[in-house]
Backbone as ProteinMPNN parsed JSONL, in Angstrom:
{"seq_chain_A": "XXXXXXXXXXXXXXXXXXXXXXXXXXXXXXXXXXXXXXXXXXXXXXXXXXXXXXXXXXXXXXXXXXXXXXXXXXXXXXXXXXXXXXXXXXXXXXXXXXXXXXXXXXXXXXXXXXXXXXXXXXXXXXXXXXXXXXXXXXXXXXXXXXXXXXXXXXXXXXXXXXXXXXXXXXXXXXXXXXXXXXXXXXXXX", "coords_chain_A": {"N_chain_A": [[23.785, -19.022, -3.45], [20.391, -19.846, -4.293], [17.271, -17.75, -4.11], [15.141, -19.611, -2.409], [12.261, -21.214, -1.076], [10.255, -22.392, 0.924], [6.872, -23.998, 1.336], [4.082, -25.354, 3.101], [2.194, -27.912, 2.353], [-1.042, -27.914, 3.22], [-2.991, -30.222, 3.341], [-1.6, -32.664, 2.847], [-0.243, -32.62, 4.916], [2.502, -32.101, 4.313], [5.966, -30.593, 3.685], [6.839, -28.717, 0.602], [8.919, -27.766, -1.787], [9.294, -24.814, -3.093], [10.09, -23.313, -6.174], [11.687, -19.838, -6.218], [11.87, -16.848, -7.674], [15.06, -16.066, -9.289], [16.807, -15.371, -7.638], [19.434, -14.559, -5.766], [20.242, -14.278, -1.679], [21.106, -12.342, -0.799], [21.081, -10.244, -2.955], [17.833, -10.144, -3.076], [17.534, -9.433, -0.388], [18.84, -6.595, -0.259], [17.362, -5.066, -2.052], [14.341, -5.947, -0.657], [14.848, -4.185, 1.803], [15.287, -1.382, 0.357], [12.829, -0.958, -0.545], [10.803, -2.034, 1.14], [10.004, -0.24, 3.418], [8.539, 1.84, 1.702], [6.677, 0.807, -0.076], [5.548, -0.711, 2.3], [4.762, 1.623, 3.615], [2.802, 2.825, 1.826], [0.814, 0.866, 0.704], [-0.406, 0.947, 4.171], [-1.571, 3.869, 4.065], [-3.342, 3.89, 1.953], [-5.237, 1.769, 2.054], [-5.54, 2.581, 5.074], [-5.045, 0.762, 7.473], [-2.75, -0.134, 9.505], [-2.083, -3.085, 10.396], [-3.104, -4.419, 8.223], [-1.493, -3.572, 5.878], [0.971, -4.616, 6.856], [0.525, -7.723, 6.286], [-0.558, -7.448, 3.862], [1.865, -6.098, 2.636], [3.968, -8.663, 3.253], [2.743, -10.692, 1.697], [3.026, -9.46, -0.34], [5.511, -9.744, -1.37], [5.877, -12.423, -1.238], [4.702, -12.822, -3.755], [6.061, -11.871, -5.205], [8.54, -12.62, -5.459], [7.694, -15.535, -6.167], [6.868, -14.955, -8.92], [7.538, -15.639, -12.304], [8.858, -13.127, -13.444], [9.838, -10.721, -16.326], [13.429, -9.352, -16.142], [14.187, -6.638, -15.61], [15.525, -4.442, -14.614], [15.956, -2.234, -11.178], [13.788, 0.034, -10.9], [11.698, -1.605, -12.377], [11.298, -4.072, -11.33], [10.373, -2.507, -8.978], [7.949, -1.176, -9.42], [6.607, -3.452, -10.351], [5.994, -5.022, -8.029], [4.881, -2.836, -6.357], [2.324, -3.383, -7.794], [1.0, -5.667, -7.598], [0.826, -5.32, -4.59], [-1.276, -3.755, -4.725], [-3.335, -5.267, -6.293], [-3.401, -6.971, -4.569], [-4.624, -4.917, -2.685], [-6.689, -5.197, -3.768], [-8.176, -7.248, -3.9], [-8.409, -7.825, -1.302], [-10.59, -5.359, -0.78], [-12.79, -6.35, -2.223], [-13.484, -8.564, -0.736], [-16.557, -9.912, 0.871], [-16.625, -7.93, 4.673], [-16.456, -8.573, 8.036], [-16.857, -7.511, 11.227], [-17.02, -7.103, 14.599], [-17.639, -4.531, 16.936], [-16.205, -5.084, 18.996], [-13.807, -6.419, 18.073], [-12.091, -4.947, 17.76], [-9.093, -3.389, 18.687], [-8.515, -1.485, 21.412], [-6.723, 0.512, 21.6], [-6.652, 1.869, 19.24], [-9.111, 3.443, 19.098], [-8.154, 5.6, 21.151], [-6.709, 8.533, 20.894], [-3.327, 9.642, 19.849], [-1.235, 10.761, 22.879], [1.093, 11.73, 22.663], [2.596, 13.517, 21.085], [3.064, 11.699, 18.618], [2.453, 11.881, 16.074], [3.535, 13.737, 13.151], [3.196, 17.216, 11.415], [2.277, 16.839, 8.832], [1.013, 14.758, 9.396], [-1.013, 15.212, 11.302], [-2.565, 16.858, 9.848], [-3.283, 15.864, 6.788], [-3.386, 13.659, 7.615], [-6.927, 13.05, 8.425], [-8.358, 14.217, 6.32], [-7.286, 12.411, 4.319], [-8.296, 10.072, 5.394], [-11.249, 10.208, 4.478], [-11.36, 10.176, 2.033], [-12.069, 8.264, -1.043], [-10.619, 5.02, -1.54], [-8.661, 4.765, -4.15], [-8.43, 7.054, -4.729], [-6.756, 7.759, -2.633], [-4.238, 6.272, -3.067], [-3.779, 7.022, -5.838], [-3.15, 9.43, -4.934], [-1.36, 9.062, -2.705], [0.781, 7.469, -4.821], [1.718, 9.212, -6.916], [2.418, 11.922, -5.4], [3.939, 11.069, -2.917], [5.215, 8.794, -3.466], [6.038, 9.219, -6.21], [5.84, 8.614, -8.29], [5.315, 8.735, -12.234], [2.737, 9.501, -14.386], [2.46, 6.62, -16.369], [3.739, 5.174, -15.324], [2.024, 4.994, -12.843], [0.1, 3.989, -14.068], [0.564, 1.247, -15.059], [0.835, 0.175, -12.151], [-1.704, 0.52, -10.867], [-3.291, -0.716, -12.763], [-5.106, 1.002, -13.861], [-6.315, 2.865, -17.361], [-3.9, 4.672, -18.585], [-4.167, 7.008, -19.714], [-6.751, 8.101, -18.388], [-5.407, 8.287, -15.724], [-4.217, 10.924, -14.99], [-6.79, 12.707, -15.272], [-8.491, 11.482, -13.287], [-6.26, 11.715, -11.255], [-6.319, 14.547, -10.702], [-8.824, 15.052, -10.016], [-8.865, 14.018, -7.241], [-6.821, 15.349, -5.963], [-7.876, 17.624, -5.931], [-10.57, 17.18, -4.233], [-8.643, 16.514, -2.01], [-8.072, 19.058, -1.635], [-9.988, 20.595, -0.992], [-11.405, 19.146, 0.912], [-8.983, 19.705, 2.818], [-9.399, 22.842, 3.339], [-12.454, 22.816, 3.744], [-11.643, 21.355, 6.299], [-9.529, 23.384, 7.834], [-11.438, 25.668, 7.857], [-13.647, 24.685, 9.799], [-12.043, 24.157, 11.702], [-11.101, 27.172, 12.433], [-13.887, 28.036, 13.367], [-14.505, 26.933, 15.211], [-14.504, 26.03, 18.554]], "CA_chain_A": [[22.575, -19.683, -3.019], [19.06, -19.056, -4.859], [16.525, -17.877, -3.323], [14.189, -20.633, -2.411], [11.305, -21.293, -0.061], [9.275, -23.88, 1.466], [5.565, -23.813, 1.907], [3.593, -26.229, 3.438], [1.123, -28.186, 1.497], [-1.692, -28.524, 4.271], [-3.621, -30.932, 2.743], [-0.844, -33.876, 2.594], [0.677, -32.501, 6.533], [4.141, -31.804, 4.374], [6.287, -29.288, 2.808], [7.453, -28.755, -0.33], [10.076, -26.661, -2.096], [8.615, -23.529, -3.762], [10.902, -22.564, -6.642], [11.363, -18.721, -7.186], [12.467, -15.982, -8.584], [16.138, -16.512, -9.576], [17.758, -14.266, -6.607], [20.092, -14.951, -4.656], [19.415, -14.116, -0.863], [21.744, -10.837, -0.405], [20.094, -9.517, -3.85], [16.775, -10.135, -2.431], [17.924, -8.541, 1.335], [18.941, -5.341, -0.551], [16.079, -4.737, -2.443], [14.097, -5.685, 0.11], [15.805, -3.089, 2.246], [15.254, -0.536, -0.623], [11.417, -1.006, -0.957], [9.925, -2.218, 2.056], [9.416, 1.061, 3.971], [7.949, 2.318, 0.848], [5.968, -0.274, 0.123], [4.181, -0.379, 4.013], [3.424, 3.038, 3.685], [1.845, 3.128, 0.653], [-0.442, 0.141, 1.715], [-1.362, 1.582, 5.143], [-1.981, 5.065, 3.506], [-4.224, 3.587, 1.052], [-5.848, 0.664, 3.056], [-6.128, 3.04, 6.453], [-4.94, -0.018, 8.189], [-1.586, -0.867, 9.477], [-1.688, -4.282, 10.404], [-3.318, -4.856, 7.342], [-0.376, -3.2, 5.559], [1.809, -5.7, 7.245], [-0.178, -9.114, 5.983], [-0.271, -7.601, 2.705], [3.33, -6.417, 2.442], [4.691, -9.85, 3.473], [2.012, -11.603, 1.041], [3.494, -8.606, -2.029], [7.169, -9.979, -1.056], [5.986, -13.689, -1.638], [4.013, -13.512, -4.513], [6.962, -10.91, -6.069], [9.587, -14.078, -5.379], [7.363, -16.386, -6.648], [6.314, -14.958, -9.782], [8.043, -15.125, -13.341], [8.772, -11.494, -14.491], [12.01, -10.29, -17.014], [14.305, -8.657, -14.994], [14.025, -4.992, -16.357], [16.158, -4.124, -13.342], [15.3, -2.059, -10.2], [12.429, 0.362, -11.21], [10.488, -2.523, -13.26], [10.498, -4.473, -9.954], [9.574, -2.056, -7.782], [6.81, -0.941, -9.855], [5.538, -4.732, -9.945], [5.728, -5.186, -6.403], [3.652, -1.74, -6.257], [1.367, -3.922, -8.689], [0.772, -6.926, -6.936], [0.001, -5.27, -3.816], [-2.513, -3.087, -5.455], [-4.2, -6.023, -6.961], [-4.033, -7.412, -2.961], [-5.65, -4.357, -1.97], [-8.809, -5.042, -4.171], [-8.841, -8.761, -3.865], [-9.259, -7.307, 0.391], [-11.52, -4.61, -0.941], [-14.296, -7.169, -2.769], [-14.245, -9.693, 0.267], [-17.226, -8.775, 2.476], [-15.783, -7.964, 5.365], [-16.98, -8.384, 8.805], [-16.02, -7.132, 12.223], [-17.514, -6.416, 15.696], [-16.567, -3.548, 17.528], [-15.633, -5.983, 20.412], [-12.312, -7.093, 17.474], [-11.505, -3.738, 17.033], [-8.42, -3.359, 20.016], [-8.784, 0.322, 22.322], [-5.917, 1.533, 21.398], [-7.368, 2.477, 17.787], [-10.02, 4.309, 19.32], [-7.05, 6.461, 21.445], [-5.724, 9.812, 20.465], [-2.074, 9.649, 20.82], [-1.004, 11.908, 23.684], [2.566, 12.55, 22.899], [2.782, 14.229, 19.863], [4.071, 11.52, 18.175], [1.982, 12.645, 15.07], [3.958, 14.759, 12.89], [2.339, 17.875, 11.177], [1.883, 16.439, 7.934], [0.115, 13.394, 9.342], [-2.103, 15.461, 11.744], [-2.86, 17.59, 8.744], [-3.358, 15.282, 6.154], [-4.34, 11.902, 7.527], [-8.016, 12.761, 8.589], [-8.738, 14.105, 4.995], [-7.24, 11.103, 3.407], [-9.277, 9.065, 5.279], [-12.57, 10.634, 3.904], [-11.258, 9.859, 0.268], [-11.607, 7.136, -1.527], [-9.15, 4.116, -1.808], [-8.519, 4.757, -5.384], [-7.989, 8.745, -4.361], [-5.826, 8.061, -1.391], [-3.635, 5.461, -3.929], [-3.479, 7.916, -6.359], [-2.301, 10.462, -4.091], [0.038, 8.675, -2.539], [2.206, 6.92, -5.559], [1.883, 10.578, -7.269], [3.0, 12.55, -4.601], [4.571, 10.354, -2.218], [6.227, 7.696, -4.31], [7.038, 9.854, -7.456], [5.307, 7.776, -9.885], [4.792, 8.978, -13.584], [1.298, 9.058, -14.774], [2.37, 6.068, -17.154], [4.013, 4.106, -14.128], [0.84, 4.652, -12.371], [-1.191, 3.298, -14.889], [0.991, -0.021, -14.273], [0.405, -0.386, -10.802], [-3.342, 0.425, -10.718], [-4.345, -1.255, -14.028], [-5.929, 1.697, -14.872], [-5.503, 3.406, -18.225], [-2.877, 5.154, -18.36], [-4.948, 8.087, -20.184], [-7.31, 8.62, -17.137], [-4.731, 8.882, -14.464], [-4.025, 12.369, -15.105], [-7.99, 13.171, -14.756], [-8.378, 11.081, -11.992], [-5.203, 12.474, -10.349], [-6.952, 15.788, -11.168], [-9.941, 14.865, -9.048], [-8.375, 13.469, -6.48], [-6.463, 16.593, -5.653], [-9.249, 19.015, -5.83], [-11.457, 16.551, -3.583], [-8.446, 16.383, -0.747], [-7.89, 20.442, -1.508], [-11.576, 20.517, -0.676], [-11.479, 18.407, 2.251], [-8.258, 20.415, 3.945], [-10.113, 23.838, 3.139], [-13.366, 22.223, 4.972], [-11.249, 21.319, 8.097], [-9.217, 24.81, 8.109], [-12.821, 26.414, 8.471], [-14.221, 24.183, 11.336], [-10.754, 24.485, 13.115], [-11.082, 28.491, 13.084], [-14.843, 28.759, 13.737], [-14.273, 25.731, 15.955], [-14.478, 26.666, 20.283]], "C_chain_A": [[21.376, -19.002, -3.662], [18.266, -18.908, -3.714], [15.314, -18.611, -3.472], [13.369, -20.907, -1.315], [10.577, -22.347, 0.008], [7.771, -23.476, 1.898], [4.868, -25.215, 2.379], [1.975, -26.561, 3.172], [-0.08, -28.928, 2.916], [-2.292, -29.617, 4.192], [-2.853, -32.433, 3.491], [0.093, -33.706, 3.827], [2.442, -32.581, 5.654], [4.502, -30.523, 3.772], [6.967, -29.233, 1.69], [7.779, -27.548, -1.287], [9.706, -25.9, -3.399], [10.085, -22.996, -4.757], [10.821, -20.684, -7.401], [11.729, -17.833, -7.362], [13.821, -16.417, -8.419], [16.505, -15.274, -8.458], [18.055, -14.495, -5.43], [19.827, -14.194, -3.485], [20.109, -12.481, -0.32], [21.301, -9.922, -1.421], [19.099, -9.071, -3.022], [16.785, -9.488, -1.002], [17.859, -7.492, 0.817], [17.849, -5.006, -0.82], [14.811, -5.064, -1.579], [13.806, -4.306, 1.052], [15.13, -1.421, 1.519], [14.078, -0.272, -0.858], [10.692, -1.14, -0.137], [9.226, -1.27, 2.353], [8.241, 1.825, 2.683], [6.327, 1.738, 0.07], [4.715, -0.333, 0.968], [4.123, 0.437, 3.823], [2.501, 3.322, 3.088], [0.378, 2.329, 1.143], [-1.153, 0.324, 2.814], [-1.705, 2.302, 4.739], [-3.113, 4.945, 2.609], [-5.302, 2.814, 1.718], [-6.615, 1.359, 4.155], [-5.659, 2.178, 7.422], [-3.491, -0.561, 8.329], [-1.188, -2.228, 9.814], [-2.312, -4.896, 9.302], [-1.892, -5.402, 6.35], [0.731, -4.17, 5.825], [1.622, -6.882, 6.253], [0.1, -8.649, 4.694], [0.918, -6.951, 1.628], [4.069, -7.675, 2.591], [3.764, -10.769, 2.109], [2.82, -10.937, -0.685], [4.931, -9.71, -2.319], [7.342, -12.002, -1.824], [5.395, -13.695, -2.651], [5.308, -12.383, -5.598], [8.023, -12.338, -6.251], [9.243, -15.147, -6.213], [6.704, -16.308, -8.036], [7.262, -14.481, -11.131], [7.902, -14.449, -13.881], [10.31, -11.644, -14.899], [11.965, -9.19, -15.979], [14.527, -7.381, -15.348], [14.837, -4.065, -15.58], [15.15, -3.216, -11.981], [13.891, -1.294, -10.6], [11.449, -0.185, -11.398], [10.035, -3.416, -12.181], [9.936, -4.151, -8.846], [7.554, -1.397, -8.048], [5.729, -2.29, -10.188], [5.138, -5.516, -9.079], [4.8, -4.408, -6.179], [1.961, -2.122, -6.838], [0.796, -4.988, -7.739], [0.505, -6.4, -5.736], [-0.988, -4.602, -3.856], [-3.857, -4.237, -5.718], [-4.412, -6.885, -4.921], [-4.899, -6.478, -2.677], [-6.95, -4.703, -2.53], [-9.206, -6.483, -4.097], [-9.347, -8.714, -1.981], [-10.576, -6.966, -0.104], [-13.042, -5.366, -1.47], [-14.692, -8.449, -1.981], [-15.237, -8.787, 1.05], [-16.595, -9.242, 3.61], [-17.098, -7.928, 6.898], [-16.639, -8.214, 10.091], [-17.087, -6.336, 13.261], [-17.047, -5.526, 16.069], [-15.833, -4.073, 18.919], [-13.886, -6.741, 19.539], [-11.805, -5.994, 17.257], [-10.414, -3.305, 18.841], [-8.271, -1.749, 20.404], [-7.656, 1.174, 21.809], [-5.751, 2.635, 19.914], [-8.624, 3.57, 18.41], [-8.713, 5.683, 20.007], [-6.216, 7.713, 20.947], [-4.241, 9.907, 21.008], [-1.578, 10.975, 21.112], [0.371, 12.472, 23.765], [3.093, 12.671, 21.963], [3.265, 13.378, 18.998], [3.549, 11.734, 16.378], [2.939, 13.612, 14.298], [2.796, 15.512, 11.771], [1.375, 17.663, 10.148], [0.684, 15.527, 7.993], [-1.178, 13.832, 10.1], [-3.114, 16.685, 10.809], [-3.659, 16.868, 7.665], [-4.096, 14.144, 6.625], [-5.837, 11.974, 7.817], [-8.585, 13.385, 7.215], [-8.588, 13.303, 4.066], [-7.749, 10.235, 3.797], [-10.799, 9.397, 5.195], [-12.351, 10.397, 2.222], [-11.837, 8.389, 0.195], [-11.167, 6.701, -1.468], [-8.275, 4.61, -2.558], [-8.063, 6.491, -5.114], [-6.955, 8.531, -3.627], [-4.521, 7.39, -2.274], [-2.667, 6.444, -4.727], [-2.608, 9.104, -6.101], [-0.698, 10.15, -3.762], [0.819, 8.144, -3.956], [2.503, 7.714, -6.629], [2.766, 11.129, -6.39], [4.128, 12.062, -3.43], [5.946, 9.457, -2.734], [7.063, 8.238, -5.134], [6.758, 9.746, -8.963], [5.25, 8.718, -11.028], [3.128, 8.452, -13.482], [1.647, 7.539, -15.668], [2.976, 5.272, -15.621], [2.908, 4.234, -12.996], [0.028, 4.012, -12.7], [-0.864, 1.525, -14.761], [0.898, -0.382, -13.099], [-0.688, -0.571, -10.449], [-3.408, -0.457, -11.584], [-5.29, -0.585, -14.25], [-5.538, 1.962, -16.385], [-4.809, 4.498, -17.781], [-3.78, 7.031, -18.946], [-6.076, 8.895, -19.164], [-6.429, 9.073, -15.912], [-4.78, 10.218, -14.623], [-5.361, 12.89, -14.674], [-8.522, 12.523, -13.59], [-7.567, 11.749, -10.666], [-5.858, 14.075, -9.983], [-8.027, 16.022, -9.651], [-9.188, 14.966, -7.506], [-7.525, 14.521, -5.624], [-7.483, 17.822, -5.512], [-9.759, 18.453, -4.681], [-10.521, 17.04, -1.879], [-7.759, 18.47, -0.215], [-9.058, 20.957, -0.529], [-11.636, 20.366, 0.942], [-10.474, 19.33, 3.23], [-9.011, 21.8, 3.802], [-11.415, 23.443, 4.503], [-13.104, 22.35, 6.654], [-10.364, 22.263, 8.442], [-10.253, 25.129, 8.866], [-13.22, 25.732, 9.719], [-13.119, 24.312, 12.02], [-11.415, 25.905, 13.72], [-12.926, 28.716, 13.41], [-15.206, 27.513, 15.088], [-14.538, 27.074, 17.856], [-13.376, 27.733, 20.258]], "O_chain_A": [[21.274, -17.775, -3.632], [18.344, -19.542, -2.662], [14.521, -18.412, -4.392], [14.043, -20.78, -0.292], [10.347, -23.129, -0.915], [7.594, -22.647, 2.791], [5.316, -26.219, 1.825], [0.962, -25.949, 3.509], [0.011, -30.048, 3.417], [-2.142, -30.249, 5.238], [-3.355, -33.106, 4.391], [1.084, -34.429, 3.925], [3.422, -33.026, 6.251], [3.743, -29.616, 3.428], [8.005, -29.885, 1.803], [7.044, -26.583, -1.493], [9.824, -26.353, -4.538], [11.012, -22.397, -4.213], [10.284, -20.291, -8.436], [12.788, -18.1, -6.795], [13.999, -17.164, -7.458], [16.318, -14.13, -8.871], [17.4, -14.616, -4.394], [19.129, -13.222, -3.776], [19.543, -11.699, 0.443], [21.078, -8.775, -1.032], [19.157, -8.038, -2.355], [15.712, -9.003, -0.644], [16.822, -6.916, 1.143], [17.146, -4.584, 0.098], [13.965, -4.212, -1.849], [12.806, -3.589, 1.011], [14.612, -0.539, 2.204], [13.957, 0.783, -1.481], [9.661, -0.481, -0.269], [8.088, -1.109, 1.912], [7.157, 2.283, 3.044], [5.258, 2.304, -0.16], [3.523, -0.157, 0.715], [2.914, 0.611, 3.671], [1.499, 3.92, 3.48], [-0.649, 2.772, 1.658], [-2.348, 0.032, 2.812], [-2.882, 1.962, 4.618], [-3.861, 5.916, 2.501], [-6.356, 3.423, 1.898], [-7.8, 1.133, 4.396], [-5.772, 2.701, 8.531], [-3.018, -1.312, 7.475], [-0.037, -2.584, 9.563], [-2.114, -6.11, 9.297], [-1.398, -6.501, 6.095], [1.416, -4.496, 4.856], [2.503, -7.056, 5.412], [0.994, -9.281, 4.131], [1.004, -7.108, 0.41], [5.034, -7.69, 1.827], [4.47, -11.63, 1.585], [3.069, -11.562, -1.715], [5.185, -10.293, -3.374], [8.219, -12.588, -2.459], [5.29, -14.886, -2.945], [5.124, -12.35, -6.815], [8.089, -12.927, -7.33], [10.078, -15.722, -6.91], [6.064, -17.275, -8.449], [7.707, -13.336, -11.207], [7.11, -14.483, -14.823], [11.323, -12.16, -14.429], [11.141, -8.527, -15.35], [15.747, -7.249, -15.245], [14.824, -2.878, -15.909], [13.952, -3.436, -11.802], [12.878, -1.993, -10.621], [10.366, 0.196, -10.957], [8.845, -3.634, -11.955], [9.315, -4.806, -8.01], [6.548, -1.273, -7.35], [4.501, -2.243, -10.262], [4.293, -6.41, -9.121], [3.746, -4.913, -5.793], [0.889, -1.577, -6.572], [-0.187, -4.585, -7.117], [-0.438, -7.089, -5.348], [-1.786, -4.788, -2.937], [-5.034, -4.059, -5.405], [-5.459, -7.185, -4.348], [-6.027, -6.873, -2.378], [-8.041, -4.567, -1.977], [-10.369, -6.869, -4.212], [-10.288, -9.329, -1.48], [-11.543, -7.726, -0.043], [-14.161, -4.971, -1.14], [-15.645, -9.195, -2.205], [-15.114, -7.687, 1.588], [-16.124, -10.366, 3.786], [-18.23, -7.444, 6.854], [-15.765, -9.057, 10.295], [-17.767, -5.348, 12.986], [-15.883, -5.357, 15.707], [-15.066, -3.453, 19.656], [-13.04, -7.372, 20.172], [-10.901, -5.999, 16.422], [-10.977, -3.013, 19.896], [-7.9, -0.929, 19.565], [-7.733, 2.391, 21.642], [-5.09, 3.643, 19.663], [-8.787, 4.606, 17.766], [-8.46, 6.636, 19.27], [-5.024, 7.614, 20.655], [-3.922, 10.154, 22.171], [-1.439, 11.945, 20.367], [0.792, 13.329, 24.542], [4.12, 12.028, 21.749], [4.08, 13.947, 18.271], [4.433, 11.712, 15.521], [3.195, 14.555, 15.046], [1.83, 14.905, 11.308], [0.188, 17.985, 10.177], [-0.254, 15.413, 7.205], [-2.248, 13.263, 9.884], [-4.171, 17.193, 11.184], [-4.824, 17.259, 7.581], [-5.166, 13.729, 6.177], [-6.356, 10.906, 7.495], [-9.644, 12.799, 6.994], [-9.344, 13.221, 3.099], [-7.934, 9.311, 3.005], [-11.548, 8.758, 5.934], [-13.251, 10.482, 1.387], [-12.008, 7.592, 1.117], [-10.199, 7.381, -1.129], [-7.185, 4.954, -2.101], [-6.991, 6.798, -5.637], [-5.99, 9.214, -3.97], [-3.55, 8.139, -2.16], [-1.472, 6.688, -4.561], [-1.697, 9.598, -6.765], [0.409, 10.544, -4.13], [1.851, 8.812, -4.007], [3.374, 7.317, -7.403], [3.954, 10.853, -6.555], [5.098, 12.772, -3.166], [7.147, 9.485, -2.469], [8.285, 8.094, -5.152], [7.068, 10.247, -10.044], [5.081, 9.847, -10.568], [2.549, 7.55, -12.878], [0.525, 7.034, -15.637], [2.066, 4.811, -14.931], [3.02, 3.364, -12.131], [-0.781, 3.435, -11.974], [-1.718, 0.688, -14.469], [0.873, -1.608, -12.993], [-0.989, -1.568, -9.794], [-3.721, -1.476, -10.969], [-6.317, -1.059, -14.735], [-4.527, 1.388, -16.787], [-5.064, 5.157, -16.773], [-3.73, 8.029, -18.228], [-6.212, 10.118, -19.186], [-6.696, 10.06, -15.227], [-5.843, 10.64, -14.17], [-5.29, 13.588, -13.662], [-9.101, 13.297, -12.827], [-7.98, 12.13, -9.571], [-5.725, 14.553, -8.857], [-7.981, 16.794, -8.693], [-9.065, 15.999, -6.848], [-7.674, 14.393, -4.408], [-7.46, 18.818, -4.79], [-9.485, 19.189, -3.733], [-11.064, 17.584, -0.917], [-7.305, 18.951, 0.823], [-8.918, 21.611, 0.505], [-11.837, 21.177, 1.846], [-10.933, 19.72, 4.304], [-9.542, 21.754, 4.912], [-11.349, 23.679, 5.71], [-13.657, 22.872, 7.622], [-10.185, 22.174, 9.657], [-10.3, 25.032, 10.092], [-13.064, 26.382, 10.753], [-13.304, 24.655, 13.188], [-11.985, 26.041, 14.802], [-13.155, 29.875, 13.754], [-16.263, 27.494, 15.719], [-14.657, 28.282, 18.061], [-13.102, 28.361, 21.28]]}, "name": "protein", "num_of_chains": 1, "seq": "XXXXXXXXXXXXXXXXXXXXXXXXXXXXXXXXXXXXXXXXXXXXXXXXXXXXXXXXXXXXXXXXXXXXXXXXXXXXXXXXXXXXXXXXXXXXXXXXXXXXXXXXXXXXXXXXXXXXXXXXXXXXXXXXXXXXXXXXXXXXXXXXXXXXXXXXXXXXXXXXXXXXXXXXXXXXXXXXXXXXXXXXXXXXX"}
């Protein structure tokens, strides 16, 4: 069975049959499987936002299905999945955005009370969210992911010749930043 999908053309109240990528549906499960987790993290980690992360993991997944690439095998698709939601994050990033604090739900304001934080994340996550996008990105599909500077340069659409000085930055800045919040810890109450 290929894998094939239905969208619904609002316009004309019907639906009609989306042909795409050639992969059958236990292919597509595995890999899946194999990328997701990796995938949502990267996007919340970068974004700041996990139900974002969601919307635009499920949106990577359909526009990865639906879009003619050669089949270079696993790496080449995971690195153009990594692509395509990159290019989601900045097609988010250049809508203006707007939001009361009456849409923003309490439990975001909330410190969670039962450790479920691990050290890394209570370490790390309030300096990565003082970065940049483009820093926190960087960070993560360097350090996190694994990336090559040259398979970075494919997912951003940067050059491939800046990553490295970028990456550069980007590390100093969140060296910076944990240094910073060391000091106010210990001269802290």
């Amino acid at each position: 069975m290929r894998w094939e999908s239905t969208i619904p053309n609002v316009l004309a109240g019907e639906a009609q049959p989306l042909a795409c990528l050639p992969m059958d549906s236990e292919e597509f499960a595995a890999f899946y499987e194999r990328s997701s987790r990796s995938l949502w993290a990267y996007v919340a980690r970068v974004s700041g936002d996990p139900a974002l992360a969601d919307d635009l993991m499920q949106e990577s997944y359909i526009r990865f299905l639906c879009a003619a690439h050669p089949e270079d095998g696993e790496v080449a698709k995971r690195r153009y999945l990594f692509r395509i939601a990159t290019n989601l994050l900045r097609d988010h990033w250049r809508r203006p955005q707007s939001c009361s604090i009456e849409e923003i739900p309490e439990e975001f304001f909330a410190a969670p009370s039962d450790g479920a934080q691990s050290d890394s994340q209570a370490v790390l996550g309030p300096a990565m969210a003082l970065l940049r996008p483009r820093d926190r990105q960087l960070l993560w599909l360097a350090y996190a992911e694994g990336y090559s500077h040259r398979e970075m340069a494919e997912i951003t659409g940067l050059a491939s010749a800046s990553i490295r000085l970028l990456l550069f930055r980007a590390r100093h800045k969140i060296a910076r930043l944990l240094r910073q919040q060391n000091l106010s810890e210990r001269s802290g109450p």
